[in-house]
C-alpha positions in Angstrom: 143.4 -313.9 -20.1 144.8 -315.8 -17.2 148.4 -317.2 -16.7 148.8 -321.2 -17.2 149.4 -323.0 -14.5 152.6 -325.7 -14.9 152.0 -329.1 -14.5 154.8 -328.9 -12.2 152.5 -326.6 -10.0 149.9 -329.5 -9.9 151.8 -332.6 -9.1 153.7 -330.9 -6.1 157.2 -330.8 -7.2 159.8 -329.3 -4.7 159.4 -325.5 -6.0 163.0 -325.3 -4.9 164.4 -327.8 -7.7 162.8 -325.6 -10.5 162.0 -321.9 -11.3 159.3 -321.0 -13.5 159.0 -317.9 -15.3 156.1 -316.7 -17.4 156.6 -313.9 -19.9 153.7 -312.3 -21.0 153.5 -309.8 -23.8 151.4 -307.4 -23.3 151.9 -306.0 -26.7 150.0 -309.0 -28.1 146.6 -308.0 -25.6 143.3 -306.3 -26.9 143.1 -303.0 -26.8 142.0 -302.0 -23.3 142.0 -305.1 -21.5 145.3 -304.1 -20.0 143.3 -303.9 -16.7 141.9 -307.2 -16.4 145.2 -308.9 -17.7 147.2 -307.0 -14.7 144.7 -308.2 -12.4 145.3 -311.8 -13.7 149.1 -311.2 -13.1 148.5 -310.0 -9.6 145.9 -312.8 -9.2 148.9 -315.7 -10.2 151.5 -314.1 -8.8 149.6 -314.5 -5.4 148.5 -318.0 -6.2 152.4 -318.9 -7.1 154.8 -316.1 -5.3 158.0 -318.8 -6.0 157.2 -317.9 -10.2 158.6 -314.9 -12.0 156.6 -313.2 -13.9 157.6 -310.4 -16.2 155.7 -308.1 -18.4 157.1 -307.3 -22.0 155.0 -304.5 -22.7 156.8 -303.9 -26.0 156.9 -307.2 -27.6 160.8 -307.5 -27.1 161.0 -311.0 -26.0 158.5 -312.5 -29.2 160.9 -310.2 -31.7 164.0 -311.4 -30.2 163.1 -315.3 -30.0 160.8 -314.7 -32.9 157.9 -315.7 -31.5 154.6 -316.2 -33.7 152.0 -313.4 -32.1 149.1 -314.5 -30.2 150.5 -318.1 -29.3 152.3 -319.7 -26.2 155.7 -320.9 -26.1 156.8 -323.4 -23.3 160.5 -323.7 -23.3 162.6 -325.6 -20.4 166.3 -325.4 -20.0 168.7 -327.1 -17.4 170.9 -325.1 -15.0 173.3 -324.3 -18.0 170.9 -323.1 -20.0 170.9 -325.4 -22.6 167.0 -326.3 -24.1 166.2 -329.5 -23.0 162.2 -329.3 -24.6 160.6 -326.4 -26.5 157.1 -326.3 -27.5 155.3 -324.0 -29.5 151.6 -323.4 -29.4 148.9 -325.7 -27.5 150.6 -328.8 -25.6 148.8 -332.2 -25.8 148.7 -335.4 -24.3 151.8 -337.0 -26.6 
């Protein structure tokens, strides 16, 4: 399991006009992988130290925003918190 990287990431936008932040859930892992996806969280958080990252070990985010299990969600609000685009599952090219 590794952490996406934006597309902001990739086309250089000023980190300091966006903040990302990846939840992962934990919960949603393979038993006893927990290892390999902490050392992907360490590995990204490295890679991109201006991203938050947070572990949800219990699945409290997913149950709260009711999430589907085993999927991504890509949501992106402005600085009042209102959703401006919300995706959920693979993005494509439309």
């Amino acid at each position: 399991m590794s952490v996406p990287k934006l597309v902001l990431c990739e086309t250089r936008v000023d980190q300091k006009k966006y903040q990302t932040t990846t939840i992962i859930n934990t919960d949603d892992t393979i038993l006893g992988t927990g290892f390999f996806v902490r050392s992907s969280i360490e590995d990204s958080k490295r890679e991109f130290p201006f991203s938050q990252i947070i572990v949800d070990n219990n699945g409290v985010v997913k149950k709260t925003w009711q999430l589907k299990p085993k999927s991504s969600t890509i949501i992106v609000l402005n600085k009042k918190g209102d959703v401006l685009f919300a995706k959920d599952g693979a993005l494509t090219s439309e």
